[in-house]
N, C-alpha and C positions, 0 to 999 in steps of 0.2 A: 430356581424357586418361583420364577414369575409364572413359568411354563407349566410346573407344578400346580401354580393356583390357576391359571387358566385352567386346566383339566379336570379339578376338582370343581368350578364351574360349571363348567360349559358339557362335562361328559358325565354320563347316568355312573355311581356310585352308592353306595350302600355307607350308612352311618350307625354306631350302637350308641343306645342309649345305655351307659353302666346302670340309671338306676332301676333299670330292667330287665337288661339282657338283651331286648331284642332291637334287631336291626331296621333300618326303614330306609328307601333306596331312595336315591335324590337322583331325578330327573329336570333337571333346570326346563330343557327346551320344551317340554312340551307345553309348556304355558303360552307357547306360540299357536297352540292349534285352534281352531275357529270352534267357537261353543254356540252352539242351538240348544241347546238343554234346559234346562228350570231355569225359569229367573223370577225372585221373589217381588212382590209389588213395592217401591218403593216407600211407599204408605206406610208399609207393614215394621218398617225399620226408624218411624219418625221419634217413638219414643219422646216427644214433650210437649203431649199434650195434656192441659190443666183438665182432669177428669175424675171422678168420683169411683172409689172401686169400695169392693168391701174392707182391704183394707184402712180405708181413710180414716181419718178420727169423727169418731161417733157413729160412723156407720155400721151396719148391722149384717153378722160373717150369716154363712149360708147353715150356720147348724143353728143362730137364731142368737150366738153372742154379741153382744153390744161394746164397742171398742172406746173405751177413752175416750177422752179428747186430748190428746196426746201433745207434747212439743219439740218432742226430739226422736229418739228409737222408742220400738217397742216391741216387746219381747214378749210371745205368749204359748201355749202349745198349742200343736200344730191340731186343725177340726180334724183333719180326716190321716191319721197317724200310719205310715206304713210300718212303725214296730209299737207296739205294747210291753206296759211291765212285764205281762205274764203270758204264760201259755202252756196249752195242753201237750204241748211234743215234750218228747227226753231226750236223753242226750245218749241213747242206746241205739239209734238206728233202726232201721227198718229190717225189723228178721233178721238180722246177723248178718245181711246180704250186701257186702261192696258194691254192688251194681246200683243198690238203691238205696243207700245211706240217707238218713234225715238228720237235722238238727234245730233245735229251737233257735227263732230269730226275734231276741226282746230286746227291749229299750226305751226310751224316749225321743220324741221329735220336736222341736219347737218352731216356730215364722220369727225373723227380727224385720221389725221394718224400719229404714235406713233413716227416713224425716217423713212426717205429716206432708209433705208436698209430694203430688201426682205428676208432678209437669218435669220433676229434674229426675236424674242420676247421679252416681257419685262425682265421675268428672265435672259436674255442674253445682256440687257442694263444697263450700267453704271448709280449706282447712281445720278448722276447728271442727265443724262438722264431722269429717270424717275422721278425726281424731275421734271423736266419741261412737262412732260405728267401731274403730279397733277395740278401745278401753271395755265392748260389752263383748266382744269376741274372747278377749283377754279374760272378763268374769268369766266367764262360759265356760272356756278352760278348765277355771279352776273350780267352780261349782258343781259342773258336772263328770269331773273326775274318778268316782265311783263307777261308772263306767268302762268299759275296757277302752272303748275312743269315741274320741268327740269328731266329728268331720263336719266343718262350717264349710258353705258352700254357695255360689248365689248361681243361680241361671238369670241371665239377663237378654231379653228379646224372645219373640213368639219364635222363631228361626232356631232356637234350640230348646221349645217344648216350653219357655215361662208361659204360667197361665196366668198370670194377674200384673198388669204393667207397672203399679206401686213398687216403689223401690224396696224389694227386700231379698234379705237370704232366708237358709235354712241351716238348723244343728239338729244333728242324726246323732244321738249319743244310744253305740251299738255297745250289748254287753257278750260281744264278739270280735275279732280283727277281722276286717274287711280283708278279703283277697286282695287290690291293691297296694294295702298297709302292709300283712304281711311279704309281699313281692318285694318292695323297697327295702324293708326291713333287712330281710335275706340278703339284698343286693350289699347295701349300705354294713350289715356286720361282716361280709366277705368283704370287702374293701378294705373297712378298719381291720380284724385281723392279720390282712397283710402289711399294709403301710402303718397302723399304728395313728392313723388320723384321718377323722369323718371326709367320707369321700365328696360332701357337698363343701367343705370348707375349703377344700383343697382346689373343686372345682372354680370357686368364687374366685380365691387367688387369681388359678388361670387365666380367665376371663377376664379378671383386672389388667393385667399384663397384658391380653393381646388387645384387647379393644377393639374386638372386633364385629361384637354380638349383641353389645349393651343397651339397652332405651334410656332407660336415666339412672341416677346410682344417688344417694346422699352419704351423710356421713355413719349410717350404719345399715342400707340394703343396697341393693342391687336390682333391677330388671332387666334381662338378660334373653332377644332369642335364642333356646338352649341350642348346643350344635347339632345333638339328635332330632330336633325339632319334629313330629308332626304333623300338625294342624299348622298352615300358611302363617298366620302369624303367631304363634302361641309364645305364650311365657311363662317363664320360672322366676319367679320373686325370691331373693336369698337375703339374710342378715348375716352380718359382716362376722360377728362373733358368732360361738358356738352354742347354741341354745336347742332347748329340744322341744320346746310346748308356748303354746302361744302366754300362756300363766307367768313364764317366763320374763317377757318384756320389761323393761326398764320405763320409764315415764319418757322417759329421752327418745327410747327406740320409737316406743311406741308414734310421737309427737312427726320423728324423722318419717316413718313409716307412711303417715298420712298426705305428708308432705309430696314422697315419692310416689305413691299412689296414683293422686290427683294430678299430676306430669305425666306418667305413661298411659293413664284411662283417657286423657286428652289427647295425646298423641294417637291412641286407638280410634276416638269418634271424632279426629281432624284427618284419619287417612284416606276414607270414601266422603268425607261430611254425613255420619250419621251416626244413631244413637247405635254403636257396633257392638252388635251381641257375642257374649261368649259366656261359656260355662266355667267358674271358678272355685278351686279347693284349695284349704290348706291341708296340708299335712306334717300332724306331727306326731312324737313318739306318743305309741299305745300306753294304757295305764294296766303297769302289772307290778304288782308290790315285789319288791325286791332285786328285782330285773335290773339287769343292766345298758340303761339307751343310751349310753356313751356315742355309739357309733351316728346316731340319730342325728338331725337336720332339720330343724321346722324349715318350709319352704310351701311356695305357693303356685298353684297350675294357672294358666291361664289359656284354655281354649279353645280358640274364636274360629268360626266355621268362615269367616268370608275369605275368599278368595283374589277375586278378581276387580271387584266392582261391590257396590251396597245391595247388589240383588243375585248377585250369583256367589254361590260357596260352594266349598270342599262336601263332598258324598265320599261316604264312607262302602264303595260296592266292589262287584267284579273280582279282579284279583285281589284287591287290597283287603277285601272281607274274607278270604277265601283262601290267600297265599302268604302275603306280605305288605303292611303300610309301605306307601309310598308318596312323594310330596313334588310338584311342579316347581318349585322356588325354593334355590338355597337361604338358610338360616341367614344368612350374611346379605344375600337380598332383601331381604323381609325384612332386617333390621335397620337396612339404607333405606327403603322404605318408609319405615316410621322415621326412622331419624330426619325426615326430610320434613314433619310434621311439627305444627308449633305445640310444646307444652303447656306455654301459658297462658295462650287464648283458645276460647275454643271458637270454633267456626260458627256457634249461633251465636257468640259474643263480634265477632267481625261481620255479622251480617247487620247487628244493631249498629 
């Protein structure tokens, strides 16, 4: 067994993500090789500094609206919308022709922004704080429901495309299933068909048991580097029970939720000392009347480009764009990793 896990260490192997299907080949050593490549400006990742942007309260957005003065979130739609109500496409495609199929892409868009302060991020907000960042995710839900899915989402750091450093996300409520959505979907109802039980619940289990993956866990989630990992340090957020929609949550989950949160995003920007960027989604089951999301999983991505250091990350090129993802550091490294990191303080709290 030991020999075993040496090899799945130490020697290039191939891992499936089930809620995908596809595979992505773990090469541990080559994190060994000398990088002259990109390296981003430190600067560019400082992330707390006390500055003025449009979203601030009372400042004034660039289509000429006038924000609040705000004291907590704020939630408004998005100036520059990449879906609208409406549109002139149909849903007949282009000339009857497979090759060039269209289809109308409507909706709504909204900006939440996290707190009135420019200078923090979430790991730098108070429990309760981000307790109340979940509770409007949780509205969102269930308000914009009428939609086929809601997908909340934050980019956090210039290093994966945020254009405004104010803490906030975004909700894309498409009156469509995103390709992703449905990929999982497919994945997660072929699972349940066979076993008879959501393939994320079961996963949860697992990784309770081996403990080998975890970043921090409370008494109803989980953060977890998933085994098929990715992106160097990525995460999957799971709730302990079976739930399908964020609308779902309990006052309790929710409260745990925050808690857990603010432990593993600390543990993220305690592992280079920086405000560490990564791209975040939930996903949870589509809204389709009558349907059956049994098989469903609300769960949560978390995909952080750095790799190495706070100025070097993971490029998505070459063969990996072209053949097959592949990842320098096992899941099980990346986890020893953060786990080596404190949750409870964060490093510009040990610098005061």
């Amino acid at each position: 067994n030991e020999y075993k896990s040496y090899l799945r260490i130490r020697m290039a192997h191939q891992r499936r993500n089930p809620l995908t299907g596809e595979w992505v080949i773990v090469c541990s050593h080559r994190i060994q090789r000398p990088w002259q490549g990109e390296e981003a400006k430190p600067g560019d990742l400082a992330g707390f500094t006390k500055q003025s942007t449009y979203l601030s309260p009372g400042a004034t957005r660039s289509g000429g609206q006038v924000n609040p003065d705000y004291t907590s979130t704020f939630v408004f739609p998005n100036d520059f919308p990449a879906l609208k109500s409406s549109s002139d496409i149909d849903d007949e495609g282009a000339e009857g022709d497979e090759l060039f199929e269209i289809a109308p892409a409507t909706g709504e868009c909204h900006v939440m922004c996290f707190t009135p302060r420019s200078d923090v991020s979430l790991p730098l907000l108070g429990v309760p704080e981000i307790t109340t960042v979940i509770e409007e995710w949780v509205r969102l839900s269930k308000e914009l429901s009428h939609h086929r899915y809601v997908q909340v989402f934050e980019n956090k750091g210039a290093m994966v495309g945020c254009s405004n450093s104010h803490p906030h996300c975004q909700i894309w409520s498409c009156d469509f299933i995103p390709n992703e959505i449905k990929r999982e979907g497919e994945f997660q109802k072929s699972y349940f068909d066979k076993h008879g039980r959501p393939l994320l619940v079961d996963y949860y289990s697992r990784e309770h048991e081996k403990k080998e993956r975890i970043i921090e866990q409370g008494s109803h989630w989980m953060a977890v580097v998933p085994y098929w990992a990715q992106w160097p340090y990525e995460l999957l957020v799971l709730p302990r029970r079976h739930i399908t929609k964020l609308c779902d949550l309990t006052a309790e989950e929710v409260s745990d939720l925050a808690a857990v949160m603010k432990r593993y995003l600390t543990k993220y920007d305690n592992l280079f000392s920086c405000s560490f960027p990564y791209s975040m989604g939930w996903h949870e089951a589509p809204n389709m009347p009558g349907a059956n999301n049994e098989h469903w999983q609300l769960h949560a991505h978390y995909f952080p480009p750095l790799l190495r250091s706070s100025t070097v990350k993971k490029h998505i090129a070459g063969f990996e764009l072209f053949a097959q993802v592949q990842r320098d550091l096992t899941a099980e490294t990346a986890a020893g990793n953060l786990n080596k990191c404190s949750g409870s303080v964060h490093f510009t709290e040990k610098a005061a």
